[in-house]
C-alpha positions in Angstrom: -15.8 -11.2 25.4 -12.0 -10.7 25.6 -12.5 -8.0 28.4 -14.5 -10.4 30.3 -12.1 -13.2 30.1 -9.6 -11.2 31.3 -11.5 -10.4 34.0 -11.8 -14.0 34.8 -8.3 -14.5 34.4 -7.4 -12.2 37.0 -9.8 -12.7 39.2 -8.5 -16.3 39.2 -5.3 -15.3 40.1 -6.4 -13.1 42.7 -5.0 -10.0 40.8 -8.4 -8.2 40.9 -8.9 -5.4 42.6 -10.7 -2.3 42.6 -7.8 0.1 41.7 -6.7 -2.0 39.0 -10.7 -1.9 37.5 -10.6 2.1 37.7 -7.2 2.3 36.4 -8.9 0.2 33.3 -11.8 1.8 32.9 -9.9 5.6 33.0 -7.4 4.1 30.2 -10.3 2.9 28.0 -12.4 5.8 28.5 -9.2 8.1 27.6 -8.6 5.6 24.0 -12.2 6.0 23.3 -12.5 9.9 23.5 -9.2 10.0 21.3 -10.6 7.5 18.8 -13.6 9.7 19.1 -12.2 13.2 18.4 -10.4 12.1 15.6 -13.5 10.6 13.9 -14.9 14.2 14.6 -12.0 16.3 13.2 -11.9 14.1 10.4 -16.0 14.9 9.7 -15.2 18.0 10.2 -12.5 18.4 7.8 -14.1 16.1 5.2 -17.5 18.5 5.4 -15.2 21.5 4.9 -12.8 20.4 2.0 -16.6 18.9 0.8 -18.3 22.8 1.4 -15.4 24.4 -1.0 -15.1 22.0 -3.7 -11.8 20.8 -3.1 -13.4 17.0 -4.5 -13.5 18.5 -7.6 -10.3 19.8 -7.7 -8.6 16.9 -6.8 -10.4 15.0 -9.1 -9.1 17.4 -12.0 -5.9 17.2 -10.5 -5.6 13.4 -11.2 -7.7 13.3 -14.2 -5.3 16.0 -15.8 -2.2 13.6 -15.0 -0.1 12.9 -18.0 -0.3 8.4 -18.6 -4.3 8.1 -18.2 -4.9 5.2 -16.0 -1.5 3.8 -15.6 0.1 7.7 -14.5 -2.6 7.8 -12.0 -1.4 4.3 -10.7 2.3 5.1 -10.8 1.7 8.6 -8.9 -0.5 7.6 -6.4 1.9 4.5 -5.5 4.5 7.2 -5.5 2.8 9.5 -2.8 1.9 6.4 -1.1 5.2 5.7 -0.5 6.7 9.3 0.3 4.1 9.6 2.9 4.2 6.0 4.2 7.2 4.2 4.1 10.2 6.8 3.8 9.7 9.1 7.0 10.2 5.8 8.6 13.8 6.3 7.9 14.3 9.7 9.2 15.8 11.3 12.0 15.7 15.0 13.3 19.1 14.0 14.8 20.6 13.5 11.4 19.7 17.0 10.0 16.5 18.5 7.8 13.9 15.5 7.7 12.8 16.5 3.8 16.6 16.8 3.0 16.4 12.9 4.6 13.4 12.1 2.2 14.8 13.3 -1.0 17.9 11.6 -0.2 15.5 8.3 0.1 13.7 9.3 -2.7 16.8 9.9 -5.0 17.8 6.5 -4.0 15.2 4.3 -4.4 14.3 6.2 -7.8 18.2 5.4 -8.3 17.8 1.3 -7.1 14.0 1.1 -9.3 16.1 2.5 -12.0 19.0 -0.1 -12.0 16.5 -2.6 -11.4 14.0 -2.4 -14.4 17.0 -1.3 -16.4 18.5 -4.8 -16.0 15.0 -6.8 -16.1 14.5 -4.4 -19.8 18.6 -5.6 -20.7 18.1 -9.4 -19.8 14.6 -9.5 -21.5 16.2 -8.0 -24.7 18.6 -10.8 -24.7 15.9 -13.3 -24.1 14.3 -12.1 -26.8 16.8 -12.2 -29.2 17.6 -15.8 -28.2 14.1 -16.5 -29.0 13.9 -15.2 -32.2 17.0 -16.8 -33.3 16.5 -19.8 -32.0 13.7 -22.4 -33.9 13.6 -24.6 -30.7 13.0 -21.9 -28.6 10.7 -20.1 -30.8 8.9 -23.8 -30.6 9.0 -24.4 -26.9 7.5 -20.8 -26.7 4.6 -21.2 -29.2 3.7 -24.6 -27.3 3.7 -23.2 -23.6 1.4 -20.1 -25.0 -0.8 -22.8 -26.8 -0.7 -24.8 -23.6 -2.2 -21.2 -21.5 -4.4 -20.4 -24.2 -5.8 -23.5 -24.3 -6.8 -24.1 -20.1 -7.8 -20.6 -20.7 -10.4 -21.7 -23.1 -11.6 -24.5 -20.8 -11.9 -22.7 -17.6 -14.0 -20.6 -20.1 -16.4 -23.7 -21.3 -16.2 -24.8 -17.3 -17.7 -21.7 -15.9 -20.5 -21.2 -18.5 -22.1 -23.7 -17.0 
């Protein structure tokens, strides 16, 4: 539909023309047998790493990771973001590019590390404010009730 309104949008403006069709057509036909080859190669290497069991050792790999559930989480977000977001932020022009990405690494580990350390500080003074303080302690009991509570009549709601 979009191909065919562009089309008519050119041909309206009397920008059509033969060339420009054939210069269209090689482009697409070049973006589909990319998109193409790499749906191969990637059926090809899935069969492969399939043929030699390498499923099951990854899945030992991460079953074998120390935390259960929540150390699967933490190192999968982990490569996640090696492999994603850090090589953004490299250069060959600035020297080594995994020199770059321990750097970045080292520092975000470094910022995550000042971060939860002051959200675990500031909750540990909260906390002790809490527990010394009645009207706190009361405000707290009556804004858990208050949860607890439309908790328990969403519950009676969607029984029905």
């Amino acid at each position: 539909m979009g191909a065919v309104g562009a089309l008519v949008m050119a041909a309206a403006q009397r920008r059509l023309s033969l060339d420009l069709i054939r210069q269209a057509l090689a482009s697409t036909t070049r973006l589909s047998s990319f998109v193409l080859f790499i749906l191969i190669g990637s059926r090809v290497f899935s069969l492969t790493f399939y043929g030699v069991n390498g499923h099951l050792w990854v899945e030992h790999l991460l079953i074998s990771l120390p935390g259960g559930e929540v150390g699967f989480l933490i190192v999968v977000n982990l490569l996640v973001f090696f492999l994603a977001f850090l090589p953004q932020f490299t250069s060959p022009a600035r020297g080594p590019v995994a020199l770059q990405i321990l750097q970045l690494g080292a520092l975000f580990m470094l910022a995550t590390l000042l971060i939860f350390g002051c959200i675990a500080f500031f909750s540990g003074l909260f906390g002790q404010h809490v527990q010394r303080s009645p009207r706190a302690r009361r405000l707290l009991n009556r804004c858990a009730g208050v949860v607890f509570l439309g908790l328990a009549v969403k519950l009676v709601l969607s029984e029905r």
